[in-house]
C-alpha positions in Angstrom: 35.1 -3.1 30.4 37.1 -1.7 28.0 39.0 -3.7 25.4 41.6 -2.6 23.1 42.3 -4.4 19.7 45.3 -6.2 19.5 48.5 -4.5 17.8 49.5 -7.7 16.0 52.6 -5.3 14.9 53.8 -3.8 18.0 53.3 -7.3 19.2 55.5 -8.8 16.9 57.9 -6.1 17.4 58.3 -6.8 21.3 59.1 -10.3 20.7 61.8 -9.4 18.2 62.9 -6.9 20.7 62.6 -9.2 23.4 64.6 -12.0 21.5 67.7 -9.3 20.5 68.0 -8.6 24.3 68.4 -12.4 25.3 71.0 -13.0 22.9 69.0 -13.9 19.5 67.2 -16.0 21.7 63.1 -16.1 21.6 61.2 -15.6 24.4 58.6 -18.6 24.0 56.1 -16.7 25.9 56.1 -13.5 24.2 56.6 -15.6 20.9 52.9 -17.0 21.8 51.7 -14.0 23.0 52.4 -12.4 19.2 50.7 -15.7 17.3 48.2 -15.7 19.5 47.1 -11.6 18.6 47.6 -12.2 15.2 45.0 -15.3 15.2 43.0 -13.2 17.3 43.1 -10.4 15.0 42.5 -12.7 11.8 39.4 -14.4 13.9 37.8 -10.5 14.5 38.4 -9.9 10.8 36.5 -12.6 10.2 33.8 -12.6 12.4 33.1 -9.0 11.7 32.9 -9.8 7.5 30.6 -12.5 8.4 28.3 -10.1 10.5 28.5 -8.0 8.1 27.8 -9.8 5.1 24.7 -11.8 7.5 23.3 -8.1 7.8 23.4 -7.7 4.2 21.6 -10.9 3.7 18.9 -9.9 5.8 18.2 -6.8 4.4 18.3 -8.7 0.9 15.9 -11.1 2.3 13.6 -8.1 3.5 13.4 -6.1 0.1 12.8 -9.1 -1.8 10.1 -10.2 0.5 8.5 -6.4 0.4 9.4 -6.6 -3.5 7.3 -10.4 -3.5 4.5 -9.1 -1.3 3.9 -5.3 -3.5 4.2 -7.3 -7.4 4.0 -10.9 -6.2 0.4 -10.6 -8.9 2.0 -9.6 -11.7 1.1 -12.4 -13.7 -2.2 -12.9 -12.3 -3.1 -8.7 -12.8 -1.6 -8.9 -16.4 -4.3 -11.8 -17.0 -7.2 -9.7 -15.9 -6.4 -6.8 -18.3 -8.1 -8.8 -20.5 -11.0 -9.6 -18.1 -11.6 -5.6 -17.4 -11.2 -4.8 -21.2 -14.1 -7.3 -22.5 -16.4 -5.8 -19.9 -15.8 -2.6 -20.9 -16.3 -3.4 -25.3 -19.2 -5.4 -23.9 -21.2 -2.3 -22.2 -20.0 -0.1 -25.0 -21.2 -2.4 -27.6 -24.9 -2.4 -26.0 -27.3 -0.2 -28.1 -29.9 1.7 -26.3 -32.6 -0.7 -27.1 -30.5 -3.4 -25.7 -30.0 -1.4 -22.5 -33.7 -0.9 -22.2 -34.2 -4.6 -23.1 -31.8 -6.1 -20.6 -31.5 -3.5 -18.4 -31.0 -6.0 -15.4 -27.9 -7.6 -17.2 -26.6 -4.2 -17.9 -26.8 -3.2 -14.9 -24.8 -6.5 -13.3 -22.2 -5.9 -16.0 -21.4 -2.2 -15.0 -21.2 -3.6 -10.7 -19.2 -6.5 -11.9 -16.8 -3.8 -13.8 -16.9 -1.4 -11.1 -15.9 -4.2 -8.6 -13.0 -5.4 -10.6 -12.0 -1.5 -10.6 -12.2 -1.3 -6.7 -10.0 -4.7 -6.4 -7.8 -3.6 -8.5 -7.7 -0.1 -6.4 -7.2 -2.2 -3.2 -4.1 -4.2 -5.1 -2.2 -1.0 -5.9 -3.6 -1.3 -9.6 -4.3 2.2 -11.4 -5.2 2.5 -14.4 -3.4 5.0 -17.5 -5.8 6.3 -19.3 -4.6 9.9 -21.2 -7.4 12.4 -22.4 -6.8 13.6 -25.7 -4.7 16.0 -26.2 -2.1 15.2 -23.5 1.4 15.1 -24.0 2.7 11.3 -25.4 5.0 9.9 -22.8 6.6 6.4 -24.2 7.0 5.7 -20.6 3.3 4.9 -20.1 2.3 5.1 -23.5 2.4 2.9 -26.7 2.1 4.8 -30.0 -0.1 2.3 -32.6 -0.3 4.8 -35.3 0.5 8.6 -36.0 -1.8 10.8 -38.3 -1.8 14.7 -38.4 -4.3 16.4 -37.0 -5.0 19.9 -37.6 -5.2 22.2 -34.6 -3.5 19.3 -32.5 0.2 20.2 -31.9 2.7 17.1 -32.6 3.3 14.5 -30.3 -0.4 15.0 -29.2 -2.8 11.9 -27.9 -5.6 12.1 -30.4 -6.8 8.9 -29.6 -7.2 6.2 -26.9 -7.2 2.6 -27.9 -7.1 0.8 -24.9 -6.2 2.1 -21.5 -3.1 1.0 -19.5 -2.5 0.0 -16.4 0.3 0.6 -13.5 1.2 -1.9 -10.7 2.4 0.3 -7.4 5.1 1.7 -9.6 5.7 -0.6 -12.5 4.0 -0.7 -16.1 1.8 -3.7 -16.4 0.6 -2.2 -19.8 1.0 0.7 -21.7 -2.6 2.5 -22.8 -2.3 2.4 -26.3 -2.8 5.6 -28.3 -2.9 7.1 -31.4 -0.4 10.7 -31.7 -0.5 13.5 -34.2 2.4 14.3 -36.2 3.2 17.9 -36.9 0.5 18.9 -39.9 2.7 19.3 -43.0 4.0 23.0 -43.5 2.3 24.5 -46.3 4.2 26.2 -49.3 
């Protein structure tokens, strides 16, 4: 079944023509017939913006859920930074003689940071971590000082501070470097 959209104007029309032809006289049916389109055509207006707009609404509604479900743990990764960067100083911190000494708590320090690692993995958490002498990119990077370095162009990592860390996409911290500055010329 085919249907064709009310011409409001040729309706409208036909019921002025129809009124000329009996006299300046309105036809009352025709004259109904022509409000009746016109409400008709308002009513489609209407009903299409509303579908319309209820589509947009639901893919609205869908991104933000994706958006909720991907960096709903923002807060919650940003506070484990912390967690991952204390287990890291505390293994670095431990002399030889205090890895033979306490080998065993070593040992569960290095599974309990490898685990956090492999959660973080599973969570769409990488981390940033730039080997010297790569490019600084402010994008992932956060300059905390600048020192010339011979043999190490400008704009150079020369040194990482602490590592950063990337949520699916977004920055949850910058790693924090140190950058060499172009050597001064010699005269």
């Amino acid at each position: 079944m085919n249907e064709t959209k009310p011409d409001v104007t040729s309706a409208g029309t036909a019921a002025e023509a129809a009124a000329a032809a009996a006299g300046g006289q309105e036809d009352p049916v025709l004259a109904e017939n022509a409000r009746l389109a016109a409400e008709v055509a308002e009513l489609r207006d209407r009903f299409m913006r509303a579908l319309a707009e209820a589509e947009n609404a639901r893919k609205r509604g869908e991104r933000e859920r994706r958006e909720a479900e991907q960096y709903g743990a923002t807060r919650f990764a940003r506070d484990m930074l912390p967690v991952y960067d204390n287990l890291g100083r505390a293994l670095a911190a431990a002399s030889p003689e205090a890895r033979a000494a306490a080998a065993a708590l070593i040992e569960g320090v290095e599974i309990t940071l490898r685990d956090l690692l492999q959660s973080f993995e599973r969570h769409g958490i990488r981390r940033v971590s730039p080997a010297v002498g790569t490019a600084f990119d402010p994008q992932i990077h956060e300059a905390m000082f600048e020192a010339p370095v011979p043999g190490v162009p400008g704009g150079g990592v020369i040194q990482v501070m602490t590592e950063g860390f990337v949520l699916h996409d977004r920055l949850l911290r910058p790693a924090q470097v140190g950058v060499s500055s172009a050597p001064a010329a010699v005269k």
